[in-house]
C-alpha positions as CSV (number, residue, x, y, z in Angstrom):
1,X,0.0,0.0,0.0
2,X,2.6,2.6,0.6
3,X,3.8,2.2,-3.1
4,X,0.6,3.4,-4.3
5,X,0.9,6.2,-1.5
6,X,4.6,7.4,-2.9
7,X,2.7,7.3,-6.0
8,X,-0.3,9.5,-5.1
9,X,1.7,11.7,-3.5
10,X,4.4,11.6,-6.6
11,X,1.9,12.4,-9.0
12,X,-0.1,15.4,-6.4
13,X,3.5,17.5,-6.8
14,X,3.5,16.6,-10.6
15,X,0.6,18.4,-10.5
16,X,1.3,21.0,-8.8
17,X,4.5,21.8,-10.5
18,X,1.9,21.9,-13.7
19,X,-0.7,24.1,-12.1
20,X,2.3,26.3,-11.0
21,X,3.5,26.3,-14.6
22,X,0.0,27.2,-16.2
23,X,-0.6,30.1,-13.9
24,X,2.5,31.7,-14.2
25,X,2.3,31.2,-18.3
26,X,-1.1,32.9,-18.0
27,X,-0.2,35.6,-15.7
28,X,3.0,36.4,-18.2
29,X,1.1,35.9,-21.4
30,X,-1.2,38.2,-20.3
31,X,1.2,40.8,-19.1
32,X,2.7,40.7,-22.1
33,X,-0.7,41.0,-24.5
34,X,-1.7,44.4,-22.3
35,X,2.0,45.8,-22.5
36,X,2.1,44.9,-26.4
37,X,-1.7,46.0,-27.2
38,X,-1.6,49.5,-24.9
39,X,2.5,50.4,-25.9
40,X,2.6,49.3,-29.5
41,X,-0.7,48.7,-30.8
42,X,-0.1,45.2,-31.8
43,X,0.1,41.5,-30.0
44,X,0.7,37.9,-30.6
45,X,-2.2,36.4,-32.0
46,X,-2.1,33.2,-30.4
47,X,-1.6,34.7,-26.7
48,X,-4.7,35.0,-26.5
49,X,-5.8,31.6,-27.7
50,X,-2.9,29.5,-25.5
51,X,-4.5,31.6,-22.7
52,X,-8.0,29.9,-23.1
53,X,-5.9,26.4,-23.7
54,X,-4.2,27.3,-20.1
55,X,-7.8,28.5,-18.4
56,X,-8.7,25.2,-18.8
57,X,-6.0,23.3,-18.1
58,X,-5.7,24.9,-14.8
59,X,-9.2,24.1,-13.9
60,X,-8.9,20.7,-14.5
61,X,-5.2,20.5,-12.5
62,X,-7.2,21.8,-9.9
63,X,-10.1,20.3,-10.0
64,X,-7.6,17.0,-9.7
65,X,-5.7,18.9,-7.0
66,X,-9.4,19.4,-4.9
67,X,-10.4,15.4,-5.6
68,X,-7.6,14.0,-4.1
69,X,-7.3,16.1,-1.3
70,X,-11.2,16.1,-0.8
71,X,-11.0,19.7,-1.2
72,X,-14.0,19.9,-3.2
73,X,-16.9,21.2,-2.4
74,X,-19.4,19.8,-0.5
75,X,-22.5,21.0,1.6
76,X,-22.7,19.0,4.9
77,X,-25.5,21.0,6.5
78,X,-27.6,18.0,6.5
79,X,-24.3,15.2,7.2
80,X,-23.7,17.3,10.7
81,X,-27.0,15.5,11.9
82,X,-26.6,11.8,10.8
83,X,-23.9,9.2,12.1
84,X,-21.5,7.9,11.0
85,X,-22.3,4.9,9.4
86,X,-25.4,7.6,7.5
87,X,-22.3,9.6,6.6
88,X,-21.1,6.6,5.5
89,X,-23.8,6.1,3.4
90,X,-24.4,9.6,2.0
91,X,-21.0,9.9,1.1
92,X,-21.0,6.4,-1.5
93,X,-24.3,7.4,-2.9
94,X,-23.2,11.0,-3.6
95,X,-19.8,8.9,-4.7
96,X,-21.7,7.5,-7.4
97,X,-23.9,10.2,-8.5
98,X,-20.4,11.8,-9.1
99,X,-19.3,8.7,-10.9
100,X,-22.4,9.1,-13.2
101,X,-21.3,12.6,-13.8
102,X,-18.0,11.9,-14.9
103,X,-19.2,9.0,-16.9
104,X,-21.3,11.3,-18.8
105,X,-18.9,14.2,-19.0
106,X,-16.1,11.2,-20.5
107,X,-18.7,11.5,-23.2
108,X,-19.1,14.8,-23.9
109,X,-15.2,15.2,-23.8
110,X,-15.0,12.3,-26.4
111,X,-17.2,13.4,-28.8
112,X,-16.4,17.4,-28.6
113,X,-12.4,15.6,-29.3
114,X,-14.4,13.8,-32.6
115,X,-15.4,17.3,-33.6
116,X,-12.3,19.0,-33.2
117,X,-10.4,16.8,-34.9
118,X,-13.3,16.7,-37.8
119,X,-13.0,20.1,-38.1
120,X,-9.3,20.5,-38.9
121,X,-9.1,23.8,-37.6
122,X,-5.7,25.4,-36.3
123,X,-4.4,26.1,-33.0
124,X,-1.0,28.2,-33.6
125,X,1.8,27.5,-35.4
126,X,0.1,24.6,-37.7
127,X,-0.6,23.0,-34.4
128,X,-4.6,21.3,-34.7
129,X,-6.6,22.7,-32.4
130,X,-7.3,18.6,-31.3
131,X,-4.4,18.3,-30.2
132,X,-4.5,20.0,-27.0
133,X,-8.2,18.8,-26.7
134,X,-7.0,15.4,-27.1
135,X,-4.9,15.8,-24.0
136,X,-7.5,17.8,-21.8
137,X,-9.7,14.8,-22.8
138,X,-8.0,12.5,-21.9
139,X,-6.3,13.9,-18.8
């Protein structure tokens, strides 16, 4: 059991280190876009585009980040008035309504990846836009 603990916890820092990495790129991309747009009346025109990528790409890292730690939210106004084997109880059905969820959203995340990658459109650079879909997707 403590392997799959070192590798939990491995695998939390990774994504930290990621999150870390997405929100400094925004903050700096951004920067730059305002300091380019209001000094020289011009900007990169995929800034803004890589910034949407890394919007989303944060959320999810910290959407992971919240899971594992059971940071997410929750509303336990009800849950302070059961015991604990209720808790217990509440906590797998609301478990797998949140299983369903994801099941569904798997879904949606496949099929908008068919799309993009129908569509053949462009991120930057030549770079499909499916690519980084494929990875949110999947991630």
């Amino acid at each position: 059991m403590s392997i799959l603990q070192s590798l939990d916890r491995f695998l939390s820092k990774v994504e930290l280190v990621f999150l870390v990495l997405f929100l400094g790129s925004m903050v700096v991309l951004a920067f730059v876009q305002v300091a380019l747009r209001n000094t020289l009346g011009s900007s990169f025109m995929w800034a803004d585009t890589i910034v949407r990528h890394l919007v989303l790409w944060a959320g999810f890292m910290g959407a992971a980040m919240a899971t594992s730690e059971e940071r997410h939210i929750s509303i336990d106004a009800l849950t302070k008035f059961l015991s604990q084997r209720a808790k217990h109880g509440v906590a797998v059905v609301t478990g797998l309504f949140a299983t369903g969820v994801c099941y569904f959203l798997a879904g949606a995340a496949w099929q908008f990846l068919l799309d993009e990658k129908g569509s053949g459109d462009e991120l930057v650079l030549s770079i499909p836009t499916s690519v980084l879909s494929s990875r949110a997707s999947l991630g």
